[in-house]
C-alpha positions in Angstrom: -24.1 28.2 11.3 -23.4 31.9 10.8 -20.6 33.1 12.5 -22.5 36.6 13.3 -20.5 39.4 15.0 -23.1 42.7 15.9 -21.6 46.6 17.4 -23.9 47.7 19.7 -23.7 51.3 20.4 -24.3 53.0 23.7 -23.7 56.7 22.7 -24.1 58.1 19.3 -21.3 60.0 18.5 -20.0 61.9 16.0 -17.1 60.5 14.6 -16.5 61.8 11.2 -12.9 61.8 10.1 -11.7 59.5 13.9 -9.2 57.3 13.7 -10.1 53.8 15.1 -7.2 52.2 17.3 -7.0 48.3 16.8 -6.5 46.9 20.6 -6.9 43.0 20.2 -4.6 40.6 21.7 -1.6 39.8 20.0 2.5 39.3 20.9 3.4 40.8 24.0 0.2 42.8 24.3 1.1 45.3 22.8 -2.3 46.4 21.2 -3.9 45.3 24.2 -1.5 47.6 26.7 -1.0 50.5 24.0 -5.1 50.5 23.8 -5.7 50.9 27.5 -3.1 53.6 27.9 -5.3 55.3 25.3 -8.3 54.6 26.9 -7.2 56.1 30.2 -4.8 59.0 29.3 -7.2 60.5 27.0 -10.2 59.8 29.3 -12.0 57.7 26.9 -15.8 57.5 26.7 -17.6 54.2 26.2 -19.8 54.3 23.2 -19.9 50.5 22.4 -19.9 46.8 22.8 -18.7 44.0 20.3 -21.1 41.4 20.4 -21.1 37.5 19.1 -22.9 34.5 20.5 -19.1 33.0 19.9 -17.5 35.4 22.2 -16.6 34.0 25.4 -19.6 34.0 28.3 -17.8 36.1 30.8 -18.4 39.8 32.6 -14.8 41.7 33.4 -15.5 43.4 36.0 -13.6 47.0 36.8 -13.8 49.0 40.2 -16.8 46.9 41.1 -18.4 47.3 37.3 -19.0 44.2 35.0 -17.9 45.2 30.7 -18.2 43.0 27.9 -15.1 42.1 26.9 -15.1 43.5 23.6 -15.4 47.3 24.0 -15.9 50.6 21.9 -14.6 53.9 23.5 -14.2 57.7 21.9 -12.9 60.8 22.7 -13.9 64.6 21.7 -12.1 65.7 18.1 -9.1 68.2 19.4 -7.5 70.3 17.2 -4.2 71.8 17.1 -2.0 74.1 14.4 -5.0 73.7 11.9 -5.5 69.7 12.3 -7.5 67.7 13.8 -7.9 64.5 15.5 -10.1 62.0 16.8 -9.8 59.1 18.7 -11.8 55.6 18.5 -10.4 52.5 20.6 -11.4 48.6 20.3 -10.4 47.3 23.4 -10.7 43.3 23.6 -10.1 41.0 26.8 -9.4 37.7 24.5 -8.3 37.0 21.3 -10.9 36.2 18.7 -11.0 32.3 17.4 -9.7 32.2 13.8 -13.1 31.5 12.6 -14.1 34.5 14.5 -11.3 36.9 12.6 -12.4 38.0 9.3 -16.3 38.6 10.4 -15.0 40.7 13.0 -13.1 42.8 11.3 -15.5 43.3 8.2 -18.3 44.1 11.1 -16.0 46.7 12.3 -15.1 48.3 9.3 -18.2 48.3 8.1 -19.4 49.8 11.4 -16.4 52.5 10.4 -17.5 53.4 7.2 -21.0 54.3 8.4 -19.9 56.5 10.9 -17.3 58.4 8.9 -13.7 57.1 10.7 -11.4 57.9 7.7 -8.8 55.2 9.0 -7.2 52.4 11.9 -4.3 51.8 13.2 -3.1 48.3 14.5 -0.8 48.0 17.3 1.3 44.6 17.4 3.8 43.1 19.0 6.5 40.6 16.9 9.4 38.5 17.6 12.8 38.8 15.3 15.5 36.7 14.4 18.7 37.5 15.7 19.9 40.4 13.5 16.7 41.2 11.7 15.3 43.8 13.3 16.5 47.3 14.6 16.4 47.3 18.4 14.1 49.6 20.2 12.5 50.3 16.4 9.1 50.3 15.5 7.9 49.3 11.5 5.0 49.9 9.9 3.0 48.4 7.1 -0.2 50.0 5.4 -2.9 48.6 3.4 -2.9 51.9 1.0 -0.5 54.2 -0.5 -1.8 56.6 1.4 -1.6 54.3 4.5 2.3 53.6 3.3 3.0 57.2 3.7 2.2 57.5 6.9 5.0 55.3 8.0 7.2 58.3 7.4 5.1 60.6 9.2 4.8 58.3 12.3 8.5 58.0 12.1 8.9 54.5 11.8 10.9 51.5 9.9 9.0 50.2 6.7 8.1 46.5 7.0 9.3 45.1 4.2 9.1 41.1 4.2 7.5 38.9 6.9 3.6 37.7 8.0 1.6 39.4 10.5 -1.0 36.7 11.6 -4.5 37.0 13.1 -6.6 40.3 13.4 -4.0 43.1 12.3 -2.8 40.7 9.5 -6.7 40.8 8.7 -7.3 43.8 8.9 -4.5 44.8 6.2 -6.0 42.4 3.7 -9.3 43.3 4.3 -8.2 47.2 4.1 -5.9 46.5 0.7 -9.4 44.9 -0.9 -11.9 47.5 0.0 -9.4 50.2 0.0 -9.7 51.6 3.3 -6.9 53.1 5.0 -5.3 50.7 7.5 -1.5 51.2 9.2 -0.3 48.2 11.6 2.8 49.2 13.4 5.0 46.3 14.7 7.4 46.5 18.2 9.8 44.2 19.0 9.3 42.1 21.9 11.5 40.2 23.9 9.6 37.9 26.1 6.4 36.4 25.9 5.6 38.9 28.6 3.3 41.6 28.9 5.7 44.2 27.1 4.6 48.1 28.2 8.3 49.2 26.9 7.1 47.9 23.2 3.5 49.4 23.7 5.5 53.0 24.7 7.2 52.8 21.4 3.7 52.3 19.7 2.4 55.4 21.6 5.6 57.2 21.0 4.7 56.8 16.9 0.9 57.6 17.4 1.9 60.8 18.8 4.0 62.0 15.7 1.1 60.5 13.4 -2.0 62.2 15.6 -0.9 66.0 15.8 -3.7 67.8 17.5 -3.4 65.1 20.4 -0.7 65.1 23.3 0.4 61.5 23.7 3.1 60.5 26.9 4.6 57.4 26.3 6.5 57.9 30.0 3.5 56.1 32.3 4.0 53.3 30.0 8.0 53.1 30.3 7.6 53.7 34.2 5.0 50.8 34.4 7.3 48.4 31.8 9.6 49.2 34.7 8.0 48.3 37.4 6.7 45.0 35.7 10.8 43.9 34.7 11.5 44.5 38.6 8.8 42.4 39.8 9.7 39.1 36.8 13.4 39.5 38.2 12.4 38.8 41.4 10.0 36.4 40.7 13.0 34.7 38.9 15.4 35.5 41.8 13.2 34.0 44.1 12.3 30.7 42.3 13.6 27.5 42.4 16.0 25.8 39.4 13.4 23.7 38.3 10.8 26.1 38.6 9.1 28.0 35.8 8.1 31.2 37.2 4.3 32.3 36.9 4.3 35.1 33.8 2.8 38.2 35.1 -0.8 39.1 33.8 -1.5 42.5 32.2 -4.6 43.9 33.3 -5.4 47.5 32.2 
């Protein structure tokens, strides 16, 4: 059975020369929470939906609208100082079945290629060994030598040795073999929480690498807050024995 994966768009849009924002689910949500904040603080357009008859049969439902739960959005191109920048953002409500991973991702960069987005950026969350990892950093891998050399300009550790697993780790292979420009950048998590803090750091990087646009990683820190106050209390307030409820992230 063909595992078939379809972009349906809902505005055509010029996006010659965007750059496409990976948002799937991963450690911590970081993508997932760094996507959103995207989505909202640059007051995102829908353009598209992600479609497979694999995908899970739900509506999510937002101030009383139903979305499919893999979403296309896009900005206008700003400019600023002689460059310019545009923004694309896959927003996903689940993460893809393994099966699932590599179709997707060649549907989407395929879908890239044709309409001109000249590269993506993956945002992901990992865990580290005691002592292996700078904390408070973020590290970036590319699929490209031109991809690599944005890790300077982002301001960010280089990833030397490890395994990033299901989409962005697909999404570097895929971008090494057909040589398309593809930069994942890796936060530290501490918890297998919901982790805005990490996905501020991630925004905090995408601002150096994305000139002409004004990024504020604040909202995020304010919210990663707001979310540590209310898992201490949970914890405070919860019995020995008890393993408190992990508090959902929902953009």
């Amino acid at each position: 059975m063909s595992l078939q994966v379809e972009i349906h768009e809902l505005l055509d849009k010029n996006l010659k020369g965007a750059t496409v924002i990976d948002g799937f689910p991963g450690v911590g949500l970081v993508g997932t929470i760094a996507a959103n904040h995207l989505i909202n603080s640059q007051s995102l357009e829908q353009i598209g939906v992600i479609e497979s008859p694999h995908f899970p049969a739900v509506s999510v439902v937002k101030d009383g609208v139903p979305h499919n739960p893999v979403r296309l959005y896009a900005g206008e191109q700003s400019c600023r100082d002689g460059t310019c920048n545009q923004l694309v953002v896959c927003v996903s409500e689940f993460s893809p079945p393994a099966q699932l991973t590599k179709p997707l991702v060649t549907t989407l960069f395929d879908w890239m290629l044709d309409k001109g987005c000249t590269r993506l950026v993956s945002a992901e969350g990992f865990h580290a060994a005691d002592g292996d990892a700078v904390p408070d950093e973020v590290y970036g891998v590319g699929s490209t030598e031109k991809a690599r050399g944005w890790i300077g300009d982002a301001g960010v550790i280089p990833f030397k040795f490890g395994t990033i697993g299901g989409v962005s780790g697909v999404m570097l292979n895929e971008g090494k073999r057909r040589g398309i420009d593809v930069l994942s950048l890796l936060a530290e998590v501490k918890e297998d929480i919901p982790d805005a803090r990490a996905a501020a750091r991630v925004i905090a990087a995408l601002d150096e690498l994305l000139l002409a646009i004004k990024l504020d990683p604040e909202p995020l820190l304010k919210e990663a807050e707001e979310l540590e106050a209310q898992l201490r209390l949970t914890r405070d307030q919860a019995p020995a024995e008890a393993q408190p409820e992990t508090p959902r992230y929902i953009g």
